[in-house]
Each structure stands twice: as C-alpha cells, then as structure tokens.
C-alpha angles and dihedrals in degrees: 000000000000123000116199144115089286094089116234119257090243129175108194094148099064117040090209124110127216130175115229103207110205115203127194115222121252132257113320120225098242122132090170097061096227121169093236093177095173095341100133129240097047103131141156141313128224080255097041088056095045084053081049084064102039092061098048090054092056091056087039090060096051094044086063100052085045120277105105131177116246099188136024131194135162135186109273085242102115097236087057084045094048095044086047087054110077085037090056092050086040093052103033091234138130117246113230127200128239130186102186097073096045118128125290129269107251114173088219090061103133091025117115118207094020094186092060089054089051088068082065118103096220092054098060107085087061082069098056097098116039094159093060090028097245090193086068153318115019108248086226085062094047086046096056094041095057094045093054088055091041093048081045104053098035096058091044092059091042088054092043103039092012125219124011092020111168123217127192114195118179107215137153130278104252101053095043092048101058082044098068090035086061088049090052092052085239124135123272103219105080145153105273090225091055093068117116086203099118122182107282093012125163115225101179104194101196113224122206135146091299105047122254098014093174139346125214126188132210144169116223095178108038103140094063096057093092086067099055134102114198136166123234095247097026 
C-alpha cells in the first residue's frame, strides 16, 4: 500500500481486521447543473432514490447470507443523508454523522456551466496549482481527513463486533476517490473524468494491523447509471 506524509490508518494495537465500505451518494435533483460542493438542499432525484435502495438492498442481501454491517455513517450533506437512510431501515442501524468525510471545498461550488467561467481572466489564478488543487481542499488533506474517520470507525466496530466487523460510510465522490488513489500508491492529482467513483458506488478499503491492506470496487446498481446525469467533480 501507499507510503507517503498522510499517516496510515494503522491498527497495530489491535491484530483484527475490519472493511470500511465508502459509498457515493446517489443522483442529485439539479436541472441546472450547478457544482453544489457543500451548498445545502441538494437532495435526491427519483433516480437517485431508486440507486438509495438499490444499495441497501445490496447490503441487505448480504446481511442476510452472513455478512452483516455493524456500523453505518454517513457525511451530514442531505443527499449522503438521504442515500444512508434505506440502508439504515434495511439494516436496522443508526446513522452517525461524520464530518470528516463530507464533501470537498471547490471555489466554484454554486456556479452552473464551470468551463464557460474558466474562460474568464479573474479566474485564472485559482488554476495555478492542479497538483494541490489550487481551486480548493488539498487532496492530502482530504486524504487525511477520510482515513481518521476510517481508522476511527473501523476500530470502534472491531471492538464492538470484533474481528471481521464490517462499516459503510456514504460519502461524496471526490474524497473517497483520492483515497483510494492514495491506497493504491497511486497519485492524487488526476482528470475528473478519469474517477471510477460511480453513483452509488462501493469502495471496500480493507483494515488490518497495518492500515489499508487492499481496496475492491463494485457497482450495485449498474444498470441504473444510463440514466444518470453527474457532474465531473460532483
């Protein structure tokens, strides 16, 4: 796994493992295509519902040949809320929030058709930097962020449901895709339209003793995606 500044979620003190599954939140009601980063009131579409319960009964399913989830959280943004929440009923389990997987800071958060404001002059200087980003939150900081709540959460459920405890946290594309960047020792500055991060998406990061061990990817509700409309960054 990936060595770097951004310290390892490890768990040395305690030999257990435990999988941390990240899912991005479904399809977002906005017909005007805005990047609403952490602006509030963004929740979801009919679709977007439809993907919420596509994804509970996934972990529903495997709940019931075994594999259940011990924890759920989910970031305070109401279209993470509002995907946590049939997984919550399906499951029996309390949402808890958690900040610290929330969605990332972007200075073109409320603007609609962000290319066509990149022609503009005064925007310029927020492009200097693409490798930190310099239009918002560093994706080392993202990074860090995600992996407290990750070593967090994971060691709560092991010493609650001991080894092998399972975690779903709904977060947001960006932070749980240079997360996993950082996992795969890959770098963290990347082409949006490069992320493998699909609404609804499962990223499982794997915990043992010495942190993120392995990642996997899956897409319960595939077959919904045609239907959806997302925004690079959203």
């Amino acid at each position: 796994m990936a060595s770097s500044s951004i310290p390892v979620p490890g768990a040395a003190s305690r030999p257990a493992s435990a999988t941390v599954h990240m899912v991005r939140h479904g399809e977002v009601e906005n017909p005007e295509k805005v990047l609403y980063g952490r602006l509030p009131g963004y929740g979801l579409s009919a679709l977007g519902r439809r993907m919420a319960d596509g994804v509970a009964e996934h972990f529903g399913r495997r709940a019931d040949a075994g594999r259940p989830v011990h924890l759920l959280a989910a970031s305070p943004l109401l279209r993470a809320q509002q995907t946590a929440a049939p997984i919550a009923e399906r499951l029996d389990l309390e949402i808890v929030g958690e900040d610290r997987v929330l969605e990332a800071e972007n200075a073109f958060e409320g603007l609609s058709n962000v290319r066509r404001h990149l022609r503009s002059p005064r925007r310029w200087p927020l492009l200097v930097n693409p490798l930190r980003p310099s239009w918002g939150e560093p994706y080392t900081q993202q990074v860090s962020r995600v992996l407290a709540a990750v070593k967090d959460l994971s060691d709560q459920a092991v010493a609650e449901h001991g080894d092998g405890a399972e975690v779903v946290v709904v977060s947001h594309q960006l932070p749980i895709w240079v997360t996993r960047l950082w996992a795969e020792d890959r770098r963290l500055w990347h082409d949006p339209r490069s992320r493998e991060c699909s609404l609804t998406s499962i990223t499982s990061l794997h915990v043992g003793p010495d942190g993120v061990e392995a990642v996997s990817y899956e897409e319960p509700n595939r077959e919904l995606l045609k239907d959806a409309t997302a925004l690079p960054g959203a």
